[in-house]
C-alpha positions, 0 to 999 in steps of 0.5 A: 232782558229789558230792565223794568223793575230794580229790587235795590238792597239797603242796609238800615244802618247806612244807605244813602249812597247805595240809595242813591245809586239805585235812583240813578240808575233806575232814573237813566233807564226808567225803571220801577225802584223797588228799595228794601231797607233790611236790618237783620237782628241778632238770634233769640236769647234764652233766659231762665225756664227757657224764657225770652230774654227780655234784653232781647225782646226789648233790643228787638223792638228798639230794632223795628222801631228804628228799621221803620223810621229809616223806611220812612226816610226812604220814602220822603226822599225818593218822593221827591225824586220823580221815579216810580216806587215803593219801599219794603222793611224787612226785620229778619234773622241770619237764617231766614235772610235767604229765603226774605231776599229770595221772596222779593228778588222774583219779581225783580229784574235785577238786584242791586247790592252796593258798597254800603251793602257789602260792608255788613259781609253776613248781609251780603252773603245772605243776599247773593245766596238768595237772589243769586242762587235761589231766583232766576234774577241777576244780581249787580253788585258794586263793592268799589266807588265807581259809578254804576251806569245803564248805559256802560260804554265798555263792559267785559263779558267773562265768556267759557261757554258755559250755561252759566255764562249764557245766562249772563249774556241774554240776561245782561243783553239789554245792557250790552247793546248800550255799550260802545264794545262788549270785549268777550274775554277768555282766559286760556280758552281751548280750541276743541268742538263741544269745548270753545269751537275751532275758534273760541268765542266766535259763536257767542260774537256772532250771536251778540252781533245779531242782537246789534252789540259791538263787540271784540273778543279777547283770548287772554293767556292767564300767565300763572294767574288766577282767572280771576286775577286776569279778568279783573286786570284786563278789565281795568287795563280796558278802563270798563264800567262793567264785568258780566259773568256767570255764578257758579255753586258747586255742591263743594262750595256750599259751606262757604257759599262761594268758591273759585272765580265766583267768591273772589269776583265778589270779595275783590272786584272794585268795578260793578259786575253784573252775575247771573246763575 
């Protein structure tokens, strides 16, 4: 998938480090930033005779008032910074976030949710259920400080041989064709036809290979560890950029959105991590 449009989510409270991030990175592969300022409000108050509490009203509009006063802000500086762009305010409440991010994440290629974005943990949720779960466009997030980069030098492919895995894989190929190794990592990988193969991870080696990306595999004993666990210190024992895996939603883990690897990929990972579902 080549990266020509990158939809950047930005809190209206803080984002210049996320805003700067998006700029760099889109800088580095020449692609269209497409930057969403949201502020999500609180849900209406009901005063007496089932009125509008004008408390509301009036903490509503400071909102909006503020949430455009950012937008602007966005626009001067990313002016000056040569790329293609445009920029979208979105006032929204906890339950239509979903279906606001959803909206804008199908014409993008990728979604990039940062640190700053992730400190507000409802924005977050919202965000990834609707890119992530609700488009078919690949979401990036970046809870730590490092660096996120279009041209990672070691990335991680967390492989199962799942569809969802696939999916990350094609979608990410762009990215892993830059990398100087693409370990495909496997944790207590089963040697079974219609499982792994005979020889688990060849397949997706070969393929990757076809497609000119340097990669390795890795089969990884999980040691009483969580996959999750395992992943993660095996990408930081490599010293990689990026981790590309699959999302996975079972209908088990809809009241918390995530479950398994997927939540606490998200919640824990320190390093960006390109998903796709």
């Amino acid at each position: 998938m080549s990266i020509r449009t990158v939809m950047s989510i930005l809190t209206s409270k803080y984002f210049d480090e996320d805003l700067k991030a998006a700029v760099e990175f889109c800088g580095a592969s020449g692609a269209h930033l497409s930057a969403v300022v949201i502020c999500m409000g609180a849900s209406p108050m009901i005063g007496e005779y089932n009125s509008l509490s004008t408390v509301w009203l009036d903490e509503r509009q400071r909102e909006i008032e503020e949430l455009v006063k950012k937008a602007e802000e966005i626009k001067a500086y990313l002016s000056s910074t040569g790329l293609s762009y445009d920029v979208q305010d979105v006032y929204t409440e906890y339950a239509f976030a979903r279906e606001d991010v959803a909206e804008r994440a199908l014409y993008a290629d990728v979604v990039l949710v940062g640190r700053q974005a992730c400190k507000d943990e409802e924005l977050q949720k919202r965000v990834m259920d609707g890119a992530l779960f609700q488009t078919p466009t690949p979401v990036i997030i970046n809870r730590g400080r490092r660096p996120l980069s279009s041209t990672s030098k070691s990335i991680v492919l967390a492989w199962d041989s799942s569809d969802e895995a696939s999916r990350a894989a094609r979608q990410a190929l762009d990215l892993l064709k830059t990398a100087d190794c693409v370990y495909v990592t496997m944790v207590d990988p089963v040697s079974r036809e219609r499982v792994n193969g005979e020889e688990p991870g060849a397949d997706i080696a070969s393929f990757l290979a076809r497609h000119g990306v340097k990669v390795q595999v890795d089969r990884v004993a999980s040691g009483g560890n969580t996959p999750d666990e395992v992943l993660r210190q095996h990408a930081m024992d490599l010293n990689a950029d990026l981790i590309v895996m699959g999302a996975y939603n079972h209908p088990r883990w809809q009241q918390t959105l995530f479950g398994g690897v997927t939540r606490n990929m998200i919640e824990q990972s320190s390093m960006p991590i390109f998903m796709a579902h």
